[in-house]
C-alpha positions as CSV (number, residue, x, y, z in Angstrom):
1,X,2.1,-8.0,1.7
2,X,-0.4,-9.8,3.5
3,X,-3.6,-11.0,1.8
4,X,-5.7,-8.3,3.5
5,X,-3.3,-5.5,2.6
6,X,-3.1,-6.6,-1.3
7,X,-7.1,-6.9,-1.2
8,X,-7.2,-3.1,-0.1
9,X,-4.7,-2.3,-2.4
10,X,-6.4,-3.7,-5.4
11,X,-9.8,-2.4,-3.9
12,X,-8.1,1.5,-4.5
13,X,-7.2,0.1,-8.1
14,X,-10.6,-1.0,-9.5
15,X,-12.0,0.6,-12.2
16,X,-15.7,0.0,-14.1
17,X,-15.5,-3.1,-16.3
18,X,-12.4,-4.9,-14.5
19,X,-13.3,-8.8,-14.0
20,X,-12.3,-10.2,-10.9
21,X,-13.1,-12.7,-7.9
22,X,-14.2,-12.3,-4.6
23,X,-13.6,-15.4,-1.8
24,X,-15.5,-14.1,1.4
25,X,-16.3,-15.7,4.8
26,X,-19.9,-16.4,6.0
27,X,-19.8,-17.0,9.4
28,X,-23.1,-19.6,10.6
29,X,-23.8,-19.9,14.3
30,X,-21.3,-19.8,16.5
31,X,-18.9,-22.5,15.1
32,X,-19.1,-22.6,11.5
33,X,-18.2,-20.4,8.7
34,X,-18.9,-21.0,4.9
35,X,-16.1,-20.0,2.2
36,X,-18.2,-18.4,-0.6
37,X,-16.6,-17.2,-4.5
38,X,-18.4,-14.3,-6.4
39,X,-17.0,-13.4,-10.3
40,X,-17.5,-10.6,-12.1
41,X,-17.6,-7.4,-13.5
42,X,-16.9,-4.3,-11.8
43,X,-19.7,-1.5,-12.0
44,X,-18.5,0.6,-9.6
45,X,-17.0,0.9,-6.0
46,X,-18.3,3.2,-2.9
47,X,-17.5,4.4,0.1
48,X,-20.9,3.9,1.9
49,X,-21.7,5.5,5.3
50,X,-23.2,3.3,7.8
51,X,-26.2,4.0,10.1
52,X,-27.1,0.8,11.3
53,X,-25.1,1.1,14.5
54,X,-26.8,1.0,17.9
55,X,-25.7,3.6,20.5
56,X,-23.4,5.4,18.6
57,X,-22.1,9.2,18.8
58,X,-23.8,11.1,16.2
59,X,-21.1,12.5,15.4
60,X,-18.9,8.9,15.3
61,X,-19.0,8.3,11.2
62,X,-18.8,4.8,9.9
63,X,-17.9,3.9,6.5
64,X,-17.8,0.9,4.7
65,X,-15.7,0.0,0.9
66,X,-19.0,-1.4,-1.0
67,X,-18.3,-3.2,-4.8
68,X,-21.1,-3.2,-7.1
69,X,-20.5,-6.0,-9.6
70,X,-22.6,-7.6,-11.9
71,X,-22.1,-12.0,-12.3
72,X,-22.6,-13.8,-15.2
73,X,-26.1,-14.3,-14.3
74,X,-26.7,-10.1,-15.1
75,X,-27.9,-9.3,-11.9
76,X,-26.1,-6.4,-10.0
77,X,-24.8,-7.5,-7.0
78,X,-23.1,-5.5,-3.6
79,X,-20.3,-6.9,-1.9
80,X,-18.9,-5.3,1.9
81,X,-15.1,-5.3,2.2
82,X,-13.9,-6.5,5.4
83,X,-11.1,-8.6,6.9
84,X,-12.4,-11.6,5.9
85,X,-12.3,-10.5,2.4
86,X,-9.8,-12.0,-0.4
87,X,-10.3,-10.3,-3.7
88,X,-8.3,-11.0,-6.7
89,X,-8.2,-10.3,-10.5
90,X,-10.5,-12.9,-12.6
């Protein structure tokens, strides 16, 4: 299973209060990217529909897999799944 697939997989899995670890890509510019590691606590996951698109069908639905966490810090943060996502059990 490739490391996308077993992110999505686990995404499906999640449940309130499971710990894990996020590694995501930040891409700067044109010809950098920074590797970046969140930890925490799952609040909740979501499904959330996007309408940020420019020149889009109305009726063209886009969604995107949102985790709600909460760091050891205390402050709630909201991660966006995508392919550059690697998420793993903390």
């Amino acid at each position: 299973m490739t490391t996308n697939a077993a992110s999505r997989q686990l995404f499906t899995e999640l449940k309130s209060g499971d710990r894990i670890e996020i590694e995501h890509e930040v891409k700067v510019g044109s010809s950098k990217t920074w590797t970046t590691k969140t930890v925490g606590t799952v609040m909740h996951t979501e499904r959330r529909r996007q309408g940020l698109h420019f020149r889009r069908n109305t009726d063209d639905k886009v969604f995107a897999d949102m985790i709600v966490l909460k760091p050891y810090d205390g402050e709630l943060t909201t991660i966006t799944m995508d392919e550059f996502t690697e998420l793993r059990r903390a």
